[in-house]
C-alpha positions in Angstrom: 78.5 126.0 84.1 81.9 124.7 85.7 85.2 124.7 83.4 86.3 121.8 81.3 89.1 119.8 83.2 92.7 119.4 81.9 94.9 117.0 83.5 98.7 116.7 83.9 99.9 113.8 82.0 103.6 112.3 82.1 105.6 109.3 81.4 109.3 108.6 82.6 110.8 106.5 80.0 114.2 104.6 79.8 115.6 101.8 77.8 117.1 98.7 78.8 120.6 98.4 78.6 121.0 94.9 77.5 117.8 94.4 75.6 116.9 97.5 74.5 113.3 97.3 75.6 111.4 100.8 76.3 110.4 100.9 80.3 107.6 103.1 81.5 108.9 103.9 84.8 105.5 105.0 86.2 104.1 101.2 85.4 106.1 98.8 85.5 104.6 95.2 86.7 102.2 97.6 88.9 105.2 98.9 90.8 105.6 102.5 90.3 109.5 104.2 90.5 107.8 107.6 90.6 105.1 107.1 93.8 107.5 104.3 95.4 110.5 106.4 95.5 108.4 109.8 96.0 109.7 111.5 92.9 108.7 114.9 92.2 107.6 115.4 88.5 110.2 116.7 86.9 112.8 116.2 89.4 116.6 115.5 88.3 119.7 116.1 90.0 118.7 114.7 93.3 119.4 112.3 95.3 116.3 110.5 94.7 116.4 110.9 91.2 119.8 109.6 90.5 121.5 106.2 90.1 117.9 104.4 90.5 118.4 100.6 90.8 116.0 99.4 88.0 115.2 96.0 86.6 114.0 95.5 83.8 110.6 93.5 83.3 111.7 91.9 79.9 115.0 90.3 80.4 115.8 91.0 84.4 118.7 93.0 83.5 119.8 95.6 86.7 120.7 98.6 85.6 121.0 102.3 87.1 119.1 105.3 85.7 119.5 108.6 86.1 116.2 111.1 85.6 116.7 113.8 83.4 113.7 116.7 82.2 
């Protein structure tokens, strides 16, 4: 009998600036930040992983984000 799978699970949160709104990173309006901008899980301190041009999908704010673990 095979082995019970366990999968990896993550989420890379921020909040909105101006509106305060929690924004999944991974999903947001089916546009990915993590697979778009080929983000290593985990990563931080790079230079893919900082000042990331986000908008947000609740009031359009633009804001940069920096990934932290």
């Amino acid at each position: 009998m095979a082995n019970i799978k366990a999968r990896w699970s993550f989420e890379l949160i921020t909040t909105c600036a101006n509106c305060l709104n929690t924004i999944n990173l991974d999903d947001v309006n089916y546009y990915s930040y993590v697979s778009d901008l080929g983000l290593e899980v985990c990563e931080q301190d790079t230079i893919n992983s900082t000042n990331i041009e986000v908008e947000c999908p609740h009031c359009n704010n633009q804001f940069l984000v920096d990934c932290e673990y």
